[in-house]
N, C-alpha and C positions, 0 to 999 in steps of 0.2 A: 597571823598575829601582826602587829605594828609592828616596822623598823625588819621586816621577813621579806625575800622574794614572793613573789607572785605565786599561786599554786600551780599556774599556766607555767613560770619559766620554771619551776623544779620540776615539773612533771619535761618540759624540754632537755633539761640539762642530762636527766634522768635518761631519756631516750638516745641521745646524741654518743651515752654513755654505753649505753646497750647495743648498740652495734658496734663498738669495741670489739666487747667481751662476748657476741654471740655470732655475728656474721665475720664470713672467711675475708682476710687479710687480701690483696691491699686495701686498707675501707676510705671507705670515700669521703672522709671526717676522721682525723685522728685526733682526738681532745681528749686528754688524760687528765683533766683538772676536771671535767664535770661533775663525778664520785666527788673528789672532797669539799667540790665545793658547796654540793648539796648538803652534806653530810650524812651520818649514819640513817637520816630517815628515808636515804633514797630506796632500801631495802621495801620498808613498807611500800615505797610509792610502785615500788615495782611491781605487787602482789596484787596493788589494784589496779595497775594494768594490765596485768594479766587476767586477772579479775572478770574484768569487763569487756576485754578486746578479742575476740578469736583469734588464732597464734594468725592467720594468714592477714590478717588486718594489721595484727599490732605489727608485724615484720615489714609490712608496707609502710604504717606509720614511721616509722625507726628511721625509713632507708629515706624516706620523704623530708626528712627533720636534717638528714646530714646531709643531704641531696641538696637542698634552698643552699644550704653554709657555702656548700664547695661553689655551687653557683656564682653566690655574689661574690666569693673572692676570685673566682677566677675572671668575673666582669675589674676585680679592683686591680688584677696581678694585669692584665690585657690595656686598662687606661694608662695614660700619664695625671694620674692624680695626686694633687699637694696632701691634700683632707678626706677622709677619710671619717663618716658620721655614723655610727649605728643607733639606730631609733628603735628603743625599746630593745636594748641589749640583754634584759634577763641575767642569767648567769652565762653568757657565752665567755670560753677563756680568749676571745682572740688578743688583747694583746698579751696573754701568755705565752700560747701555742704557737704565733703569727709572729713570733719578734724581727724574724727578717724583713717581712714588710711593716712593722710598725717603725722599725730603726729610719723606714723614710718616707712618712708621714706624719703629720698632726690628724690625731687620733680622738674624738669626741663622743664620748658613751654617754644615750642620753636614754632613762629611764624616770619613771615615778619615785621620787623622794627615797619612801617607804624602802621598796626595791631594791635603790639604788646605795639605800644605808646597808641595809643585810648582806649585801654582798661586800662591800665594802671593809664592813668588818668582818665577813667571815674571810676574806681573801688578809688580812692582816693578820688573826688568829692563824694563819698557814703560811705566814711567813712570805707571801708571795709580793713582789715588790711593783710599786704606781711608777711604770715609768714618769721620766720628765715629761715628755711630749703627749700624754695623754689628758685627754680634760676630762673630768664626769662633770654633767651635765645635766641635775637632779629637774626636772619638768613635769609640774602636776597641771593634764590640760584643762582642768576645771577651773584652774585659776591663771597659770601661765600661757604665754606665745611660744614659741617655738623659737622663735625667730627674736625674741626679747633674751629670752636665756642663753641662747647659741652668741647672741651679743656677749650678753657679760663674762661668757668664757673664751672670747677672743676670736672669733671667728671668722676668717679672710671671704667677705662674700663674692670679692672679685675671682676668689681660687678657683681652678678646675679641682670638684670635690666629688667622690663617689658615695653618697648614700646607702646602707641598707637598712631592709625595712621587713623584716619576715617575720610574720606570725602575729601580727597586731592587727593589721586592715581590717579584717572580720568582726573583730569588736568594735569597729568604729562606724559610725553612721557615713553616709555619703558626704555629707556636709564638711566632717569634720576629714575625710580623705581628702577631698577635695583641697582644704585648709592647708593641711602638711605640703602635698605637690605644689601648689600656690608659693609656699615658703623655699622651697628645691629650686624652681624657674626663677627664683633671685640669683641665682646662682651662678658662677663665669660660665661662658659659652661650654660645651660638653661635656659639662656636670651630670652625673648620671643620677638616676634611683632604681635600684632595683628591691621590687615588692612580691608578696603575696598575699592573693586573694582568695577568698572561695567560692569557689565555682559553681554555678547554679547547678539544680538536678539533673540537668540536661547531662550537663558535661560528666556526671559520675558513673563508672563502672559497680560492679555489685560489691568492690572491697571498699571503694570511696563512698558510695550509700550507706553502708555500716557504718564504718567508721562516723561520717557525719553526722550519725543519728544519734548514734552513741555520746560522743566530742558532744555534741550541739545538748543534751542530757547532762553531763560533768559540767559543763561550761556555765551551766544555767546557776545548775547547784553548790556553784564554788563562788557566783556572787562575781562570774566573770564571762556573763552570756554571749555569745556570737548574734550578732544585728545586720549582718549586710555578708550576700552572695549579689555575684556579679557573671553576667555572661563576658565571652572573650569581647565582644561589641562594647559592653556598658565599661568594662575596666579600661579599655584602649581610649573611649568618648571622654571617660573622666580625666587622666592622662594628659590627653589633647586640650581640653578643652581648657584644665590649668596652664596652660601654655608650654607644655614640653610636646616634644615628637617619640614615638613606639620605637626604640632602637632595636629591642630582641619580643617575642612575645614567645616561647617555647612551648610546644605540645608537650606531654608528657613521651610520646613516643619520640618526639623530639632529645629530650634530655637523657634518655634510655641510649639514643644513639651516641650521643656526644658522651656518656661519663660510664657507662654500666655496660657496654655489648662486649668485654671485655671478659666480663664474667663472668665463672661459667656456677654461680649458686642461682642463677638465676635472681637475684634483686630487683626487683623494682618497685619504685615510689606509689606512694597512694594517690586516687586522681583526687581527693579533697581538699586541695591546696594547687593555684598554680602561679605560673612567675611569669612577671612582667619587667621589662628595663625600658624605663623613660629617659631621655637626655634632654636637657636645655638645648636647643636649636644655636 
């Protein structure tokens, strides 16, 4: 409906939520605002995730969803970054859950209009308060720049800024990837972005195959279709070739080592999604 999140970011919020409430503690994403930010319909959304997902998929999607989160903030908590932008924020609570890193940042949430009304007033109906130092940053790219709107909410291009960027890329054409990185390399010297893309067939295990085929079927049908998979090659050339440099590109058995070897439920993320960190040179 107009003036509503995305079904893509309630079906995330939804998820980010659920491994809460279903995988063993310490989780690797602690977001207690997701539940009400969705509100009561997160129940249905639940049903048809389970729906459609085999329990071993959907629990790989789950860990996948909080897996990207912990990532880029642990690229943001590791910079000395002024700014702080998330592109295509959905319903993520960070500056709720994150206060100790928003108290020292400038803080820029930028989503679609629509999106970015719905949450807006659903986080007002919950009493949840807009800090000062935060900008929303409502950007429709059918009609706006990036780099036009990030203007009129004040933004230091000179600043060392960290970007993230999760779970968007897939819906967007090369062109317009290409577009947003372009906009990032404006950016003060070791400016980072950290992204995800989707992984060509190559790179998928039998839970990431599913899952893809599945996602890539909902996606289509919610008027919110996936258009671009990238080999590790084509996502690093696009990267580069907007003028940043590959600072991290993580396997999945990569991020396995760094965040999850720990413990012992056995977790790990889906290979249908993977991350990349660009930095301005």
């Amino acid at each position: 409906m107009e003036g509503e999140p995305s079904r893509t970011a309630m079906a995330t919020a939804v998820a980010r939520a659920r491994h809460r409430l279903y995988d063993d503690a310490p989780w690797v994403l602690d977001d207690p605002f997701a539940l009400v930010l969705v509100g009561p319909i997160w129940r249905l959304i639940e049903r048809r995730t389970e729906r459609h997902y085999p329990e071993p998929v959907d629990r790989a999607y789950r860990a996948g969803i909080v897996l990207r989160s912990h990532y880029a903030e642990s690229r943001l908590v590791a910079g000395e970054f002024a700014q702080y932008v998330v592109l295509g924020a959905g319903l993520d609570a960070f500056v709720w859950r994150r206060p100790d890193l928003v108290r020292t940042l400038r803080v820029f949430e930028v989503d679609h209009p629509a999106s970015q009304r719905g949450k807006r007033d659903r986080a007002a109906e919950l009493g949840l308060p807009e800090p000062g130092n935060v900008a929303y940053v409502p950007v429709d790219f059918e009609v706006d720049t990036l780099a036009d709107r990030l203007d009129d909410a004040g933004f230091d291009w000179s600043a060392r800024t960290c970007f993230s960027w999760l779970g968007v890329s897939m819906y967007l054409t090369v062109d317009a990837i290409d577009t947003t990185l372009r906009t990032v390399a404006r950016c003060g010297p070791g400016s980072e972005i950290v992204l995800t893309y989707a992984p060509d067939d190559e790179a998928l295990d039998d839970i990431g195959r599913q899952f893809d085929q599945i996602a890539g079927r909902l996606a289509a049908d919610a008027g919110e279709p996936i258009v671009t998979h990238l080999s590790r090659l084509e996502a690093e050339s696009i990267a580069t070739g907007a003028g940043l440099e590959v600072a991290d590109h993580p396997s999945i058995e990569d991020l396995v080592d760094r965040y999850l070897s720990e413990r012992r439920d056995g977790l790990r993320p889906y290979t249908a999604e993977a991350l990349l960190t660009a930095r301005v040179p």
